[in-house]
C-alpha positions in Angstrom: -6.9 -10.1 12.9 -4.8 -10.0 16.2 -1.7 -7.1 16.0 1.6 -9.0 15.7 4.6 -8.4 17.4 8.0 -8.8 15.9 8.1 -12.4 16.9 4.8 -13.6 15.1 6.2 -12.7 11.9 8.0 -15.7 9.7 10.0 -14.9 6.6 7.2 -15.9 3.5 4.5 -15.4 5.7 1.7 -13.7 3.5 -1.5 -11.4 4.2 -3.8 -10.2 1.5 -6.1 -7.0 2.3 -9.6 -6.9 1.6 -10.4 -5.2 -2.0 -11.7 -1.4 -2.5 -12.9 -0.2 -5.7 -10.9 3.0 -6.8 -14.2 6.1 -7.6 -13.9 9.4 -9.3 -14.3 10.8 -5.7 -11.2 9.4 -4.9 -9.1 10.9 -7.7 -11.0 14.3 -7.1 -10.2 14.4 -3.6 -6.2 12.9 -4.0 -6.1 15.6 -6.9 -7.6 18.3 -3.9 -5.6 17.2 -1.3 -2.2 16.7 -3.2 -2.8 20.0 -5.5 -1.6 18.0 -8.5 -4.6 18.8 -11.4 -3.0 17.3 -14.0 -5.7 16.8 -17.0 -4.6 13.1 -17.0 -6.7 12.6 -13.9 -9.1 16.1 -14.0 -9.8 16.7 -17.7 -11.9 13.5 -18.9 -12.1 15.6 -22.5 -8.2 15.5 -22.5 -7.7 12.4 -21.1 -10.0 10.4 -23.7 -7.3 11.7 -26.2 -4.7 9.9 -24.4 -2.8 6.5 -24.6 -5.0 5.6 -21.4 -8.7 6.5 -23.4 -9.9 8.2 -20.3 -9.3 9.6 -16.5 -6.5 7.3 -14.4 -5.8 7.7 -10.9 -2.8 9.6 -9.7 0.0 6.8 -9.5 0.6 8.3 -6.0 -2.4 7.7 -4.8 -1.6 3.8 -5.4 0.6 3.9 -2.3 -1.8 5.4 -0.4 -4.5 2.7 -0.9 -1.9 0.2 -0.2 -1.4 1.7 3.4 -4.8 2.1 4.3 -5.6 -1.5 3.0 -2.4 -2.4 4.6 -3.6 -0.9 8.2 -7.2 -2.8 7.8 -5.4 -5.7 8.4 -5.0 -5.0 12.0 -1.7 -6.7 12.5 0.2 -4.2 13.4 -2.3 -2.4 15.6 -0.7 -0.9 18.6 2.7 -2.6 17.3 3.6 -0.8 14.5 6.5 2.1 16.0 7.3 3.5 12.8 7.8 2.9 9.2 11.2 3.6 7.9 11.4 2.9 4.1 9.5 2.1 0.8 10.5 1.6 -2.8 7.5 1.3 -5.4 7.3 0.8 -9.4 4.5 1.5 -11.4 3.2 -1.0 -13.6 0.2 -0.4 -15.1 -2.8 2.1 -14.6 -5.6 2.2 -12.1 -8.8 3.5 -13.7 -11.9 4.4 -12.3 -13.8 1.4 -10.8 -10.7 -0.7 -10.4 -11.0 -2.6 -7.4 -7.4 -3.6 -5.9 -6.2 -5.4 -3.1 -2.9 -6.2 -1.6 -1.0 -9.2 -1.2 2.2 -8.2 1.2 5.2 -10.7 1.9 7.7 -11.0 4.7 10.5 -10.8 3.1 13.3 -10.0 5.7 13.5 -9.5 9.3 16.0 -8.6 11.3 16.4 -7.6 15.0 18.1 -4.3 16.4 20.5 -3.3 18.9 17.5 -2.8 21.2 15.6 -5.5 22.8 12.5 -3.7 22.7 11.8 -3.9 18.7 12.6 -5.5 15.3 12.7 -4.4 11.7 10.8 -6.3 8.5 11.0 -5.5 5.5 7.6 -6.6 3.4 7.5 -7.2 -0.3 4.1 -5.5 -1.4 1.4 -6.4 -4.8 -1.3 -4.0 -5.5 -3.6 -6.1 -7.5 -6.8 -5.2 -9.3 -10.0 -7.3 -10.4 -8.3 -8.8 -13.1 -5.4 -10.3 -10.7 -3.0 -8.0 -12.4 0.1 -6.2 -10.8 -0.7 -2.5 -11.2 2.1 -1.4 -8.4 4.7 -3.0 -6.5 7.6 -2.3 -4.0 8.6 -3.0 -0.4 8.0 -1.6 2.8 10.0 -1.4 6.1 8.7 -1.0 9.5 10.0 -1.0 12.8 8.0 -3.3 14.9 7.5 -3.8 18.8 8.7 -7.0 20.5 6.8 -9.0 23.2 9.6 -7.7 25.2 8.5 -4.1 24.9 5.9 -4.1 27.2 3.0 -2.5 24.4 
């Protein structure tokens, strides 16, 4: 896809990202990178003994495919300026070999006191293989308009 500015975007307008399948390399290297070891996602002895029957991904690390998944888009390539709030909710778990996508929602938008830029607000679904709702929020992002000059 083309990057977006501002003025491309129309309230209910929906993108959905490309799907990636959640590995034990990627819970190793969120648990390396984040220094959270919890057994839940480390110990798959302790973890079998669990309500979950065996290793889960960190829920954080939920977010964090979102945004890259989010970024593959390309919409918002070049016109992206910065991203100023989230809220998230945890729904259900994503196990190894999950593969999740998102669906993301314009759900507001409003322009600023400066010509140059915009903010929307997105309501965001990460969805696995079974078309199931594992995590969900909203994100804001201030966006470049066609004014700016990007």
């Amino acid at each position: 896809m083309v990057a977006l500015y501002y003025e491309d975007f129309q309230i209910g307008q929906t993108f959905v990202t490309k799907s990636r399948t959640v590995t034990e390399a990627d819970i190793v290297n969120f648990a390396a990178l984040s220094w959270d070891t919890n057994p839940l996602h480390t110990d798959r002895e302790f973890a079998a003994k669990t309500v979950y029957g065996e290793r889960i991904a960190h829920g954080m690390l939920g977010p964090v495919i979102h945004s890259g998944l989010s970024q593959m888009l390309g919409i918002m390539e070049g016109t992206l300026l910065a991203f100023l709030e989230m809220t998230w909710s945890f729904h259900k778990p994503i196990r190894i070999g999950d593969t999740v996508h998102v669906v993301q929602r314009v759900k507001e938008m409003r322009k600023t006191a400066k010509e140059d830029r915009g903010v929307i607000t997105f309501d965001k679904e990460l969805v696995n293989q079974k078309g199931e709702i594992v995590q969900k929020g909203t994100t804001t992002v201030l966006m470049a308009r066609r004014t700016s000059g990007i």
